[in-house]
KOLMARLO-63031 format. One record per residue (C-alpha): residue number from 1; residue in one letter; z, y, x. Coordinates in steps of 0.001 Angstrom, whole numbers, plus 524288, in hexadecimal, padded with zeros to 5 digits. Layout:
// KOLMARLO-63031
n NUM res a pz Z py Y px X
...
***
This chain:
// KOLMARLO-63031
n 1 res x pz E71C2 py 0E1CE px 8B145
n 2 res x pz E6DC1 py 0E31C px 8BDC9
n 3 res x pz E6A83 py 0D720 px 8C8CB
n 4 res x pz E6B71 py 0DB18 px 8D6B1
n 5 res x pz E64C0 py 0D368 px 8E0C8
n 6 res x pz E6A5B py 0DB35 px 8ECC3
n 7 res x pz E6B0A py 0EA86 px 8F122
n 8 res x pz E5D78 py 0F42B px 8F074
n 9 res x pz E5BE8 py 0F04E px 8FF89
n 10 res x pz E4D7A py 0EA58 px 8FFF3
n 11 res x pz E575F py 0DF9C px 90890
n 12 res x pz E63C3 py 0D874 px 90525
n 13 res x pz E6BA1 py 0D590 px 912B8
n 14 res x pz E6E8E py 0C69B px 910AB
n 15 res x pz E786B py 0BEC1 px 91B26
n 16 res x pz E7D3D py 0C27D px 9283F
n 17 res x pz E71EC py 0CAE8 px 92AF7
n 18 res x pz E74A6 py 0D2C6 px 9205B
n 19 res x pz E8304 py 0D544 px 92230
n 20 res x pz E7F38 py 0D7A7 px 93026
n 21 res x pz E74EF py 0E243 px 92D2D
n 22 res x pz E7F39 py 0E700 px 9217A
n 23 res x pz E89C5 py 0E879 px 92B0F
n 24 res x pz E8169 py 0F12C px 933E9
n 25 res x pz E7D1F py 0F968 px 929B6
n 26 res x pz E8B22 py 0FAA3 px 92597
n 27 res x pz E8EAF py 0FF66 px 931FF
n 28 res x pz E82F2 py 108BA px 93456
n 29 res x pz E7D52 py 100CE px 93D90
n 30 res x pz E7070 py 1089C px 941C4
n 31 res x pz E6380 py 100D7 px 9408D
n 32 res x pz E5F57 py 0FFE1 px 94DE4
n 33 res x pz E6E02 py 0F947 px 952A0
n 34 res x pz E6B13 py 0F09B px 94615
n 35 res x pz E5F9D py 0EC7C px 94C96
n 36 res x pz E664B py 0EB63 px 959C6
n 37 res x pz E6FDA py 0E3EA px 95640
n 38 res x pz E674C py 0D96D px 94D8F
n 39 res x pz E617C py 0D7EB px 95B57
n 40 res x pz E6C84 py 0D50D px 962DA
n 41 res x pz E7023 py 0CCB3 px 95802
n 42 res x pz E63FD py 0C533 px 956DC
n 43 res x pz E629A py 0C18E px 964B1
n 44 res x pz E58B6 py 0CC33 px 966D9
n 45 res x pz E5F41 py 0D3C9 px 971FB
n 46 res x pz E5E14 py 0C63B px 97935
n 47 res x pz E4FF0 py 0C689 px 97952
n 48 res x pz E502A py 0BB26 px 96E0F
n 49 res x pz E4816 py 0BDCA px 9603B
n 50 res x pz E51C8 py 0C6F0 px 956F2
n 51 res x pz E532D py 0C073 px 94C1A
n 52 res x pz E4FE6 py 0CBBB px 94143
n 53 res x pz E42F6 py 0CB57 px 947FD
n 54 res x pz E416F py 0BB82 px 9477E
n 55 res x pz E32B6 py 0B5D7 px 94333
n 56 res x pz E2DA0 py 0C485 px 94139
n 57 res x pz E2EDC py 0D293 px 94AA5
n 58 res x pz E2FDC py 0D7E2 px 93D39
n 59 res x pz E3B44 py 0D224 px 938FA
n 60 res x pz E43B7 py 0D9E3 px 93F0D
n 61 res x pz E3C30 py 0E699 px 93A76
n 62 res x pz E3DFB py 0E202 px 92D07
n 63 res x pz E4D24 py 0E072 px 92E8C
n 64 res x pz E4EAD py 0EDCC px 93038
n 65 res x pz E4427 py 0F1A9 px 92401
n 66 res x pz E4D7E py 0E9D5 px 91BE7
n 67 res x pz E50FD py 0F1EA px 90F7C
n 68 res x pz E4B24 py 0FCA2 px 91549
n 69 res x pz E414A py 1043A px 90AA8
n 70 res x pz E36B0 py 107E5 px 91408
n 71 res x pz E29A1 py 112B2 px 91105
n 72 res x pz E1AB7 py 10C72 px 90F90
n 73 res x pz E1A93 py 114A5 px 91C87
n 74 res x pz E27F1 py 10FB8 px 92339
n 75 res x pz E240F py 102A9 px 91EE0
n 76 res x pz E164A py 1031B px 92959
n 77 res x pz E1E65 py 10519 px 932EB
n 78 res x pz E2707 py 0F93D px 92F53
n 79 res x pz E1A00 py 0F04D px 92C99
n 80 res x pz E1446 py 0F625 px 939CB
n 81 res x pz E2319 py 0F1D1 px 94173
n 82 res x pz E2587 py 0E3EE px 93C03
n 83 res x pz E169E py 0E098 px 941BB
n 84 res x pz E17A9 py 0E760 px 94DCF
n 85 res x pz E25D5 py 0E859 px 95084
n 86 res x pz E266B py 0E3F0 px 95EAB
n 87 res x pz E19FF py 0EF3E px 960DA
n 88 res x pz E1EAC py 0FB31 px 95A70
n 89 res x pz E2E5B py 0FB23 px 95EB7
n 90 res x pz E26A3 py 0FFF5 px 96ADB
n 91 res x pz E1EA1 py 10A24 px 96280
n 92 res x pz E217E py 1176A px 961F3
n 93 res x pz E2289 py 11CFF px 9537A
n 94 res x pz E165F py 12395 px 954B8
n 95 res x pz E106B py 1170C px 95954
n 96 res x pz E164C py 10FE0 px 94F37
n 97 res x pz E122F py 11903 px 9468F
n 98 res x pz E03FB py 11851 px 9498E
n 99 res x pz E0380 py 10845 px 9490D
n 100 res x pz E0ACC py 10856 px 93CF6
n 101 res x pz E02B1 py 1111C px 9365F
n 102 res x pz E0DFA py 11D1C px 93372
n 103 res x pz E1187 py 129C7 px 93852
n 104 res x pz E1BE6 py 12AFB px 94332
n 105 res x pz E24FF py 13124 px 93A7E
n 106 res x pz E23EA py 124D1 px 930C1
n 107 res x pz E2782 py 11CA3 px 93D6D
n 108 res x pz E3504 py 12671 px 93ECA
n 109 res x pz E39F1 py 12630 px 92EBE
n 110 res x pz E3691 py 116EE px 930CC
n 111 res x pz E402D py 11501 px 93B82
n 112 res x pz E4A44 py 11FA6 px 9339A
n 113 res x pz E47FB py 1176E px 927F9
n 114 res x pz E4CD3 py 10A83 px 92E65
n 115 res x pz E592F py 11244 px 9332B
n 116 res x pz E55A1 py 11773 px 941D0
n 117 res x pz E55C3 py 12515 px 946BC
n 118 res x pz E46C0 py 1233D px 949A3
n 119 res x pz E3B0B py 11AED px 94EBF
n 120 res x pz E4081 py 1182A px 95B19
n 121 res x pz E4E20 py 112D8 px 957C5
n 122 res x pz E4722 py 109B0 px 94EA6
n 123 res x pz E3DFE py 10695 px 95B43
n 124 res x pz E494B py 103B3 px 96494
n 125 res x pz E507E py 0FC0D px 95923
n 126 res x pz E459A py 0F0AA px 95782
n 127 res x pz E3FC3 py 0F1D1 px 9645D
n 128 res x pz E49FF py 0E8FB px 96A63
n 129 res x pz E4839 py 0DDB2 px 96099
n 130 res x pz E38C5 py 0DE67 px 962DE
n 131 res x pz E3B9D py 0DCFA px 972C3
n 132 res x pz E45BF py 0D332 px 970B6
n 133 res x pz E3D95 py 0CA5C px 968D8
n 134 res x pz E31FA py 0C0D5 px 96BD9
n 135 res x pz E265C py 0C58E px 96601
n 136 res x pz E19C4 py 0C881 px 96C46
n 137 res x pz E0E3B py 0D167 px 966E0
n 138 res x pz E096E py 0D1D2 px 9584F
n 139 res x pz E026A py 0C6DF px 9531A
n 140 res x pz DF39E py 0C8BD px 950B9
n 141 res x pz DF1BA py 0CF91 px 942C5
n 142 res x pz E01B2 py 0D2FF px 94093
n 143 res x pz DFDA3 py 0E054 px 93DE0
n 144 res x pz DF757 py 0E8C5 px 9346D
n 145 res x pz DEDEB py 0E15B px 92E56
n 146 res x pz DF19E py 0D42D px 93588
n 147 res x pz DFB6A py 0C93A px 93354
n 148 res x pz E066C py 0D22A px 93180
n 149 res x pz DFFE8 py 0D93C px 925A0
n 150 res x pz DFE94 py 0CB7A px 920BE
n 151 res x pz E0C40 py 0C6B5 px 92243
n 152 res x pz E1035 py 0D620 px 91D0C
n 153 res x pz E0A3A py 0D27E px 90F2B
n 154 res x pz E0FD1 py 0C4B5 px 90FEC
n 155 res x pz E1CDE py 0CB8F px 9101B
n 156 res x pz E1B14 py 0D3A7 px 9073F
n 157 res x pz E162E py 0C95C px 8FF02
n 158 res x pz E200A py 0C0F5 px 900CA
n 159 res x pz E2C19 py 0CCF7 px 8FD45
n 160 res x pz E251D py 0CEC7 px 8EF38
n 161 res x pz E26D4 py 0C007 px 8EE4B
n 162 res x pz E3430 py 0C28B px 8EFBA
n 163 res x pz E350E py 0CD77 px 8E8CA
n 164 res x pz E2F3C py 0C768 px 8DC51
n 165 res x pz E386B py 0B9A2 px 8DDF6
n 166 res x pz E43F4 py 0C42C px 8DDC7
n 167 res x pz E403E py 0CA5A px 8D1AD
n 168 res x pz E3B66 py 0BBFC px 8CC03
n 169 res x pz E49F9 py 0B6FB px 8CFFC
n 170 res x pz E50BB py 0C2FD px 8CA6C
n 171 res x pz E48B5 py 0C2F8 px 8BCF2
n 172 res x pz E525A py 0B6ED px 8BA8C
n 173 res x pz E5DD0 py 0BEAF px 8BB3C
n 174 res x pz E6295 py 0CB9F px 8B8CE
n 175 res x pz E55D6 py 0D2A3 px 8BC88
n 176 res x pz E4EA8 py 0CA14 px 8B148
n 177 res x pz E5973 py 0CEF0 px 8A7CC
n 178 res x pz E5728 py 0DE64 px 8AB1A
n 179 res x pz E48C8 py 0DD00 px 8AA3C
n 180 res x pz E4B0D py 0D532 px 89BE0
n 181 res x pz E543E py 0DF6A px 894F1
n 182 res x pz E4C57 py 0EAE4 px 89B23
n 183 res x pz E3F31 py 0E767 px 89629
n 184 res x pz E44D0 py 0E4EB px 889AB
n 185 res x pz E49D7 py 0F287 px 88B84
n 186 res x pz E3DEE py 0F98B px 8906C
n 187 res x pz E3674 py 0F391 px 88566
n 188 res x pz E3D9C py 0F933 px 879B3
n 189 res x pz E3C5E py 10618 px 8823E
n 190 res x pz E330D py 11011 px 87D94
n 191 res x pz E2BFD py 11657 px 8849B
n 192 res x pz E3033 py 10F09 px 89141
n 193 res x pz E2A53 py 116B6 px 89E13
n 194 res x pz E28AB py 1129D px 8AA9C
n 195 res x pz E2BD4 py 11895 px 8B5FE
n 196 res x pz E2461 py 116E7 px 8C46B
n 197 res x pz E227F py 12131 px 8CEE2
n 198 res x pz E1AF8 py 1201D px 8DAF7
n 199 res x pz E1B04 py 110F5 px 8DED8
n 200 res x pz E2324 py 10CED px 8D23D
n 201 res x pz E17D6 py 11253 px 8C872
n 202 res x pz E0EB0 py 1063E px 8CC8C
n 203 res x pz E191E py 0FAF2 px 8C7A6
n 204 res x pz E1E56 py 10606 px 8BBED
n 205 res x pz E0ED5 py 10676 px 8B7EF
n 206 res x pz E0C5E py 0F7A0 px 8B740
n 207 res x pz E1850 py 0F859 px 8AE86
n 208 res x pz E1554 py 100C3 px 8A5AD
n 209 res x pz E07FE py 0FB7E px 8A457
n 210 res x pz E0D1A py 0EDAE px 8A201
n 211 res x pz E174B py 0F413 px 897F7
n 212 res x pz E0E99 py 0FABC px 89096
n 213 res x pz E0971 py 0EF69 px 88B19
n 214 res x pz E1474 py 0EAE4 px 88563
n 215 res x pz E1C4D py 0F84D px 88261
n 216 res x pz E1725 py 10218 px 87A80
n 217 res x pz E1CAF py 10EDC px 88190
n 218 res x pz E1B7D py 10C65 px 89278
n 219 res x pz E1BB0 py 11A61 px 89865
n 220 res x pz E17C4 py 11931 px 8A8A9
n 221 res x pz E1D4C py 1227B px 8B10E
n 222 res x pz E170A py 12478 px 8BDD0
n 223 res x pz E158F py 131DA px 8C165
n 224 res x pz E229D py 139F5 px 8C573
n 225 res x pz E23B7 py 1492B px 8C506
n 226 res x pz E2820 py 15073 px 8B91B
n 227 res x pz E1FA4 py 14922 px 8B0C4
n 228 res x pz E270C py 13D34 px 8B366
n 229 res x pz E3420 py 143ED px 8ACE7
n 230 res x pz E2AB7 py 147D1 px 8A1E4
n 231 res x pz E2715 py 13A48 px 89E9D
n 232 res x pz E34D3 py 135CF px 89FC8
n 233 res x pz E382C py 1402B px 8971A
n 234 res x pz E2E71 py 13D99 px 88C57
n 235 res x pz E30A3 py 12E9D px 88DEA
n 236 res x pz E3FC1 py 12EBB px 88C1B
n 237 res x pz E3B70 py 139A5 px 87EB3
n 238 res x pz E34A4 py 12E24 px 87987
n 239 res x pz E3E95 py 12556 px 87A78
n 240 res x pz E3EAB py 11E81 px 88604
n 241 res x pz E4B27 py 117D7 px 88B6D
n 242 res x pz E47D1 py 11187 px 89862
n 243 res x pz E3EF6 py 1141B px 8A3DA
n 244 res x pz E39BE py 10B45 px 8AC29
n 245 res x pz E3978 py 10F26 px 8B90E
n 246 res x pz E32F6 py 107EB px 8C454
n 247 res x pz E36AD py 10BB5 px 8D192
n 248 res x pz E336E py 10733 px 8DDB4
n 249 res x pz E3632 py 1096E px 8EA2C
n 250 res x pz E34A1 py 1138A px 8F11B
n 251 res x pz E3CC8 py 11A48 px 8E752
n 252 res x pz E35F9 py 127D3 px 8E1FC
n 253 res x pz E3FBA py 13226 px 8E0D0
n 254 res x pz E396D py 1373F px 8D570
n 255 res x pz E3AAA py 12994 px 8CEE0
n 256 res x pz E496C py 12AE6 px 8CEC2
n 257 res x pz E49EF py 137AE px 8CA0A
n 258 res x pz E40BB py 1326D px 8BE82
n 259 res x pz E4C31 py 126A2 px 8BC26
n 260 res x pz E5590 py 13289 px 8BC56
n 261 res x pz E4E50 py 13B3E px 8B38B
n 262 res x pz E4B79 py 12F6E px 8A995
n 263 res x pz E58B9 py 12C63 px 8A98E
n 264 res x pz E5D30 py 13A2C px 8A5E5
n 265 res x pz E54EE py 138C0 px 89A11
n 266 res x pz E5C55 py 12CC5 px 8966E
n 267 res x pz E53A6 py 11FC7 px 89A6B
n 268 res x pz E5558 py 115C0 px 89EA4
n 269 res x pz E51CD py 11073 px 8ADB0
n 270 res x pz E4C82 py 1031D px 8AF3A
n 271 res x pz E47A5 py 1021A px 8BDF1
n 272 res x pz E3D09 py 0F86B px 8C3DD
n 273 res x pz E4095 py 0FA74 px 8D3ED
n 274 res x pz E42C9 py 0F291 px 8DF1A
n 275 res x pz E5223 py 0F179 px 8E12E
n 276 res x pz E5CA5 py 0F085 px 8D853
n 277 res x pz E6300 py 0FB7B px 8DBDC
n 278 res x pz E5C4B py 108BD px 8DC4C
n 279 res x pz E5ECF py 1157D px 8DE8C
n 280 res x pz E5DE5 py 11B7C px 8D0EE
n 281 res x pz E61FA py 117A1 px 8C3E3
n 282 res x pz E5E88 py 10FB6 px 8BB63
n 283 res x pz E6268 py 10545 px 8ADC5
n 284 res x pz E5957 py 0F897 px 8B27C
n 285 res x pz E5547 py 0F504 px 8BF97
n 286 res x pz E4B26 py 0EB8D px 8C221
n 287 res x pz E47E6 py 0E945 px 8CFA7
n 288 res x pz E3FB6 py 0E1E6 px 8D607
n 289 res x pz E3D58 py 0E2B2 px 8E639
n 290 res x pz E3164 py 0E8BE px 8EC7C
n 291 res x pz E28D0 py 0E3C1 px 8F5E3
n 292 res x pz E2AE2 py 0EC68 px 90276
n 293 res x pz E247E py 0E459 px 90E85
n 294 res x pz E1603 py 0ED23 px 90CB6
n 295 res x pz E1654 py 0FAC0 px 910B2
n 296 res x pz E17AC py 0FEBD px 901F0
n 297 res x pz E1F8D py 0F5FE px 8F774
n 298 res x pz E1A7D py 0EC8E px 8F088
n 299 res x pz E1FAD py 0EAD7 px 8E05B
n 300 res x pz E1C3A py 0DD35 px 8D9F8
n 301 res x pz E2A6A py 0D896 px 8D8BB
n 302 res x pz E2DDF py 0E697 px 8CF73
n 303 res x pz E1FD8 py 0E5AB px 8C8B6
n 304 res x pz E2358 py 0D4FB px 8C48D
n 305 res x pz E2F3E py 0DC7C px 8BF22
n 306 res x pz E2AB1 py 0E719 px 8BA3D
n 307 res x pz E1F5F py 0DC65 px 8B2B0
n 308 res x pz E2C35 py 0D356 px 8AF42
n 309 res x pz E330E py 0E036 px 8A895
n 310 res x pz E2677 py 0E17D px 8A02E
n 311 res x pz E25F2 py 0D4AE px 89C75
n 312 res x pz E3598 py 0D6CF px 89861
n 313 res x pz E30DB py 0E222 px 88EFD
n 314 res x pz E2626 py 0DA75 px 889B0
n 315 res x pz E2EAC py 0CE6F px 885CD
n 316 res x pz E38D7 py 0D904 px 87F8A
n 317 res x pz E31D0 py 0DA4E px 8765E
n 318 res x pz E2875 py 0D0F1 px 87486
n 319 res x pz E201E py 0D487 px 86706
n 320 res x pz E1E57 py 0E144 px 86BE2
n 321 res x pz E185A py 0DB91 px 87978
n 322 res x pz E1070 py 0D1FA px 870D1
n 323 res x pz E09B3 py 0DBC6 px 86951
n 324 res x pz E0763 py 0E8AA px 873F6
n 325 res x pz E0076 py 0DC71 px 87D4F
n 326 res x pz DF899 py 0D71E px 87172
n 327 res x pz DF4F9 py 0E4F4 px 86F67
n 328 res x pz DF179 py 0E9E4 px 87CC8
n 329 res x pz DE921 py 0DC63 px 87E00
n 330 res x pz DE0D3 py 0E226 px 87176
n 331 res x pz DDDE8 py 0EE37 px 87937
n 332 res x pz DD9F7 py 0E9F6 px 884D0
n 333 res x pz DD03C py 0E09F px 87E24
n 334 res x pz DCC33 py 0E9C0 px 87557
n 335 res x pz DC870 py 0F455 px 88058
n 336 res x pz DC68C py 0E995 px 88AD1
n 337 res x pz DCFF0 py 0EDDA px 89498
n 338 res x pz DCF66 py 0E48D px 89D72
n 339 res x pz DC408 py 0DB7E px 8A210
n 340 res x pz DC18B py 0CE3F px 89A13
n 341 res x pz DC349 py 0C157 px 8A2CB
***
């Protein structure tokens, strides 16, 4: 029941560049010979343009970030690098540090969390490509604030395009199918709670909000601790058979143990994530990607289907839906809710 569309990696290694980069990983290949040797390969040792860092210093930068899951913090540092690449390989980590807005520290689990020993071997690994290639200084405004910012948000932009024509493609084939038979599912479920800790509870609260028009019985979930097993608890007493869980990454530790504890007591796990394949269990997965250019993610391709699953329960049962709307519009005219036009 389940439509893949490649492995949890945030990047899917297409052609001879992939099997390349495959077969080095394969054979332990340490980051900073990766680099090395896409040098040498690329004609950068020669003193001609590498070509990973063709059109943009950044480029290259962003080859090794691939499928990486990076911190708000670790991701600065990445921002600060792909603008000022050919400036900071010459940086110290305290200096880098300081421009990119961190602690020194951040700089060091950074470097660690692309694979080097530290700061410095990361250094030595890209300075090479800067020297080898062309460029001259920064163009006016490609910092903070400048062009760069500007061309940052355009990226960004343009990955949640992406993101949504995935999730518009996929709704045509199996991914439209799971998000059919569950809301069918989650609408004959009563009570039916939601699940969303830390990041998650924003997209788990516009869902229950949205289903709580149409379903008679929506119980949110947004605060962990031992209360969060209580609710559970008293939910699953009541009769519930599935939960709804929503989360995104970073994954919360205290999230899976919920999807663990809720599954002890029986329910049912439908997931809204990111990936396909995550590291806990669960009945339904519905994924949709994140938006991870900005220094935190960004969520409109798993809110559309989060919205499209609600729309599923509503046309499951349709007379049901019909009447809880018609009602709901009574109240909020009688107590004027919300301003006339």
């Amino acid at each position: 029941m389940t439509d893949t569309i490649g492995s949890p990696s945030r990047v899917s290694w297409d052609g001879e560049e992939g099997r390349r980069r495959s077969d080095g990983a394969r054979r332990g290949e340490s980051p900073a010979r990766a680099v090395r040797r896409e040098a040498v390969r690329s004609g950068g040792a020669g003193g001609a343009e590498p070509a990973i860092w063709s059109g943009n210093v950044g480029e290259g930068l962003q080859r090794l970030l691939e499928g990486r899951r990076l911190s708000p913090v670790q991701r600065r540092i990445a921002h600060y690098l792909a603008e000022h690449l050919h400036e900071a390989v010459f940086l110290s980590s305290v200096e880098l540090a300081e421009r990119a807005g961190v602690s020194q520290p951040s700089v060091t689990r950074f470097a660690a969390a692309l694979g080097f020993a530290g700061y410095p071997e990361l250094r030595n690994a890209l300075r090479p490509l800067v020297v080898a290639g062309p460029w001259g200084p920064p163009a006016s405004g490609s910092g903070i604030g400048g062009e760069g910012e500007v061309h940052l948000a355009r990226e960004a932009l343009s990955g949640e395009i992406a993101n949504l024509t995935q999730v518009r493609d996929r709704l045509a084939g199996g991914l439209g199918d799971r998000v059919r038979e569950l809301g069918a599912a989650l609408a004959a479920a009563e009570p039916l709670p939601v699940l969303g800790l830390r990041v998650s509870s924003g997209l788990a609260s516009s869902f229950a909000y949205y289903a709580r028009r149409i379903h008679p019985d929506v119980r949110l979930l947004v605060h962990g601790g031992s209360e969060l097993r209580d609710r559970l608890h008293t939910a699953r007493r009541a009769g519930a058979e599935w939960l709804l869980a929503v989360v995104l990454p970073r994954y919360p530790v205290e999230a899976a143990q919920a999807l663990d504890y809720a599954r002890s007591l029986g329910l049912r796990i439908a997931l809204i994530t990111d990936v396909p394949e995550v590291p806990f269990a669960a009945d339904v997965v519905l994924d949709a990607p994140v938006g991870d250019r900005l220094v935190f993610d960004s969520h409109a391709a798993p809110l559309v289907l989060a919205m499209v699953l609600v729309e599923a329960m509503a046309d499951a049962l349709p007379l049901r839906t019909q009447a809880r709307l018609e009602e709901h519009e009574r109240m909020t005219d009688t107590t004027g809710v919300f301003l006339q036009p």
